[in-house]
N, C-alpha and C positions, 0 to 999 in steps of 0.2 A: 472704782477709780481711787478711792480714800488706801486701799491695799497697799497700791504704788509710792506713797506717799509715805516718808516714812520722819522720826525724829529722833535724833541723835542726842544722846545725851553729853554733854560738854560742847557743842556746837550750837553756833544760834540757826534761827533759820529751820527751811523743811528742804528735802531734798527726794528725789526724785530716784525710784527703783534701777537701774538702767541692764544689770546684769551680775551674776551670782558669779564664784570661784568659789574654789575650793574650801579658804579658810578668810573666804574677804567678801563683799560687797562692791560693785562699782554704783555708785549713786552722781547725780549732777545735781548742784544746787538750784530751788525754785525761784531762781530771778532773772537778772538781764543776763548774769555774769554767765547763766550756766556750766557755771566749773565743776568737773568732773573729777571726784577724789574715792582712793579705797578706802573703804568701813572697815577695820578685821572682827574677827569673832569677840574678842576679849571687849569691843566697847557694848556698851548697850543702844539696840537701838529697837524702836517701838514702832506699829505702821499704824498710821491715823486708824484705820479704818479695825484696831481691836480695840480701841479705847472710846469710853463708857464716863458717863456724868450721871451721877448721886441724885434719884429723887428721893421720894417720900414712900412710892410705889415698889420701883425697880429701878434700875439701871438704863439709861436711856443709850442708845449708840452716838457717838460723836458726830454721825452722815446727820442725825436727824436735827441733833443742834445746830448745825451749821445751816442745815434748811432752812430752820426757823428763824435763825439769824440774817439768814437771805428774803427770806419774803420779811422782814421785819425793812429788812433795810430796803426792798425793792431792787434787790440785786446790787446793790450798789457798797462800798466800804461801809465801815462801822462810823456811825455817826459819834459815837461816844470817844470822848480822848481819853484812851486806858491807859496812857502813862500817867494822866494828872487826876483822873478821875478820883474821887475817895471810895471807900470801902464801900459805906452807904449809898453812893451814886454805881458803883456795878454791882452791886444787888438788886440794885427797885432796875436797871437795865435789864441785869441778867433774868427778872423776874418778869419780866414781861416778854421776855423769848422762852422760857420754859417754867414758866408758874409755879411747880411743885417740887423744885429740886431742892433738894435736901441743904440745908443749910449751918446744919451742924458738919459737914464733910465737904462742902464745896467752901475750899478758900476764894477769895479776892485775887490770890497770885493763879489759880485756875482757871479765872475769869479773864483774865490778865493775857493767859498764854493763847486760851479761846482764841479772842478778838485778836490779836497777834497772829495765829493760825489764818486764822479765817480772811482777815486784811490781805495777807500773803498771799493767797491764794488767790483773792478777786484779784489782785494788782497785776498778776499774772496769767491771769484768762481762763483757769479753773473755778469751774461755780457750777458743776454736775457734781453736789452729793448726796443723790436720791440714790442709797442701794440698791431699789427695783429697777430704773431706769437703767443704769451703769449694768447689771446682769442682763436685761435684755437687750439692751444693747450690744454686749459679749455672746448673746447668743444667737441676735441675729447675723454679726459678723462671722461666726462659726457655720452657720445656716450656711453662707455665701460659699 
């Protein structure tokens, strides 16, 4: 699911895969508005679902933060207010969703974008970001 999802660099917001051209993207934005605009080649733009959070180990996948930030929360939004939060208050958070992430490379503005991501997403009826799930799922519709 996180594939489809994508972020644009110089726009706020996530927006939504919808179909490929030639030297453009059509994407729609994840909210009420669903407004439909073209991405060209020359912007950058990232899909959730290749981006990776800094531990101590390896590299974690963004699906499995966001899980852990779902069963933290009960499925529900982010209880913490990450516009006003301090530094130290989304670290001892952020450390209780993933205990070992690295903290010489994980900023505060990281954390920031997280809970931001992840908000957007529950507020919008997205909350499937288990990659095993999402794959079987994709193949048992292929099955059909």
């Amino acid at each position: 699911m996180l594939k489809t999802i994508l972020s644009i660099s110089g726009k706020p917001g996530l927006y939504n895969l919808i179909s490929q051209g030639k030297n453009m993207l059509i994407v729609e934005t994840i909210d009420v508005a669903k407004k439909r605009i073209p991405v060209y080649a020359s912007e950058k733009v990232i899909s959730l679902g290749d981006i990776a959070m800094y531990t101590d180990a390896e590299e974690v996948a963004l699906s499995d933060v966001l899980e852990s930030v779902k069963n933290k929360e009960n499925g529900a939004a982010a209880t913490i207010n990450y516009k006003k939060a301090s530094n130290s208050e989304l670290f001892d958070y952020f450390g209780e969703v993933l205990p070992n992430f690295d903290r010489d490379r994980v900023h505060a503005s990281d954390i920031k974008k997280l809970l931001l991501w992840y908000n957007l997403l529950i507020e919008n009826g997205i909350s499937d970001f288990s990659v095993a799930e999402a794959e079987a799922e994709s193949e048992a519709n292929e099955a059909e």
